[in-house]
Each structure stands twice: as structure tokens, then as C-alpha cells.
C-alpha positions as CSV (number, residue, x, y, z in Angstrom):
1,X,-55.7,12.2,5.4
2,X,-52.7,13.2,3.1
3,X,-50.3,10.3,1.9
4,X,-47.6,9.8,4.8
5,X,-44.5,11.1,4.8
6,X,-41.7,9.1,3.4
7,X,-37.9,9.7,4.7
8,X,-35.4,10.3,1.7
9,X,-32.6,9.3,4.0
10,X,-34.5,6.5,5.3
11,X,-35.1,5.0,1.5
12,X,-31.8,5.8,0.2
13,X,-30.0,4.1,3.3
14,X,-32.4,0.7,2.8
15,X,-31.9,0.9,-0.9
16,X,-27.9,0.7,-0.5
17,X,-28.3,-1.9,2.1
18,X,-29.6,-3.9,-0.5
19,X,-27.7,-3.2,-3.0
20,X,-24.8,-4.3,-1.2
21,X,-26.3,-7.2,-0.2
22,X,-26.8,-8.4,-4.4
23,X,-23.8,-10.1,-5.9
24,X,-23.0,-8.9,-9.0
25,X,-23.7,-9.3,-12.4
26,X,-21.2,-11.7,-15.0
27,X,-22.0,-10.9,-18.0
28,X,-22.2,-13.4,-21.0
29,X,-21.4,-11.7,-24.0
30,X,-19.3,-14.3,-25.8
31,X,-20.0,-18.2,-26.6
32,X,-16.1,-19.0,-26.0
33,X,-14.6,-18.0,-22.6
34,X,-11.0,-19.3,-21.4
35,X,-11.3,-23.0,-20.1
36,X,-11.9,-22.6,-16.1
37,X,-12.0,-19.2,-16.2
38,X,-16.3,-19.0,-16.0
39,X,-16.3,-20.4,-12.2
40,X,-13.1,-18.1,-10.9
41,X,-15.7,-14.9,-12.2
42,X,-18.6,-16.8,-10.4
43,X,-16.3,-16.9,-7.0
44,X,-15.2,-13.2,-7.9
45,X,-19.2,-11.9,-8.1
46,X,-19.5,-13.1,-4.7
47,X,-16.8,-10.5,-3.3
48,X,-18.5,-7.5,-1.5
49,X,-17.4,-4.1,-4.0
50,X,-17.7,-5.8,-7.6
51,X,-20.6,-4.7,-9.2
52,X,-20.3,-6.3,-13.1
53,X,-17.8,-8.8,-14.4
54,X,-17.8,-9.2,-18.4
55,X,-15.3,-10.9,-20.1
56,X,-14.2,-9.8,-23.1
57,X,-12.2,-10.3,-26.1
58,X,-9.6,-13.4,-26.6
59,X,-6.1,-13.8,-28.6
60,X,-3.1,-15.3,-28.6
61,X,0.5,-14.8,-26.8
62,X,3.5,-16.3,-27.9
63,X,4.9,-17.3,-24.0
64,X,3.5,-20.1,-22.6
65,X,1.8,-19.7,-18.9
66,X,0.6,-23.6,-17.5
67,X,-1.5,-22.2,-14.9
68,X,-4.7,-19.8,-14.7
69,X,-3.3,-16.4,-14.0
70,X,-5.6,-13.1,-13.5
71,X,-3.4,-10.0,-13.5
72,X,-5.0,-6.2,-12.9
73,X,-3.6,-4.7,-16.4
74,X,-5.7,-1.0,-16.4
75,X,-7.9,1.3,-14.7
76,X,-11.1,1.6,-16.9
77,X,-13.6,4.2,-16.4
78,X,-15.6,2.9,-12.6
79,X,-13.1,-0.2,-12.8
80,X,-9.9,-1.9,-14.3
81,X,-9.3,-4.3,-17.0
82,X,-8.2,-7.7,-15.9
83,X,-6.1,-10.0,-18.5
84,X,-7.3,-13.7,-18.4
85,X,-4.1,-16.3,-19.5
86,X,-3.9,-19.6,-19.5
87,X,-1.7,-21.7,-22.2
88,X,-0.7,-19.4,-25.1
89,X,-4.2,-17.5,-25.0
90,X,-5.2,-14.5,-23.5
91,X,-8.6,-12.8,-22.6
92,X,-9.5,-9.5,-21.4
93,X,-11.9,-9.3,-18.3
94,X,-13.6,-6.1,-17.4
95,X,-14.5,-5.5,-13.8
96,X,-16.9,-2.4,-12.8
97,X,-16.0,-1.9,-9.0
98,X,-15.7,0.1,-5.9
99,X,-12.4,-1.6,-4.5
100,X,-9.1,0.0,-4.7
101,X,-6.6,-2.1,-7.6
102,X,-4.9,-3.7,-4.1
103,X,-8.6,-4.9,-2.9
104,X,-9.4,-6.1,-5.9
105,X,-5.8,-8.4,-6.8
106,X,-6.8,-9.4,-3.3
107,X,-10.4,-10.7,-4.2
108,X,-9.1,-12.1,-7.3
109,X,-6.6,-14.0,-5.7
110,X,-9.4,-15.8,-3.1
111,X,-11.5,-16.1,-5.7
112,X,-8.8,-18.1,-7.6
113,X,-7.8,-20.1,-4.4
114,X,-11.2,-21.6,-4.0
């Protein structure tokens, strides 16, 4: 008449199925964000192996880049720091993920294609 017996293995297997299952987190921290750059990290939380996506601080370059470009800059601690430019302003992007740097230029890359 005890309480029945719960698998650990069992629970921790269901509990990472759904985990993996979740898209991850963006996380709005600023009111000012890179114009177009919002829906690219929407696209990117949909990729299996990111876990949170906050963008981060913004600045100015002198070169000029037309286009939306997302380049892997450093590995952070669980992740890597992603610069954000478009025109003559940049802005840092902070990724917590599982994926390998080449995974993860490859997930930002659909994620910008789409």
C-alpha cells in the first residue's frame, strides 16, 4: 500500500524528451534591437540545440555592410557571442547552445535564408 515505485531513468529520459521538444527562449532585455534582426532570432529559437538567444548591447562601426550579416565572433561560457551588423551599426547576440560553432553558422544561416 506504499507509494509506487517511480523509475529515475524513466523520468529523466521523458523530462529531456521534452525539453528538446521546447524552442528556446529570446530574451528581451533591450527596447532597441537592429531593424530585422528580432524575426532572424525568432527563426533561430526554432533550431533543435539553442537553448536562449538574448541580444545584447549596440554601437557603431565605421565600414558600411548593406545587408543583415550574423557572424560567430566568441565562445562564451555554454555558447558563443554572435555580432549582429547591418548599415554602420553593430549588436552583440548571445546564444546559450549545445551545437558545435560549425552547427550553429549553419542554423544561423537557414535561419537568415527564411
Amino acid at each position: 500500500m506504499g507509494k509506487p515505485s517511480v523509475d529515475p531513468l524513466r523520468t529523466a529520459s521523458l523530462r529531456d524528451a521534452t525539453r528538446t521538444q521546447k524552442a528556446a527562449r529570446l530574451v528581451w532585455n533591450h527596447s532597441t534591437h537592429l531593424s530585422g534582426l528580432i524575426p532572424i532570432l525568432e527563426r533561430l529559437c526554432q533550431q533543435d540545440g539553442i537553448q536562449t538567444v538574448t541580444p545584447g548591447v549596440i554601437g557603431r562601426s565605421k565600414g558600411h555592410c548593406p545587408k543583415m550579416q550574423l557572424r560567430v565572433s566568441v565562445p562564451i561560457r555554454g555558447g558563443y557571442k554572435v555580432i549582429a551588423r547591418q548599415g554602420k551599426t553593430v549588436q552583440e547576440v548571445f546564444i546559450l547552445t549545445t551545437l558545435p560553432q560549425d552547427q550553429l553558422e549553419a542554423a544561423l544561416a537557414i535561419a537568415m535564408r527564411c
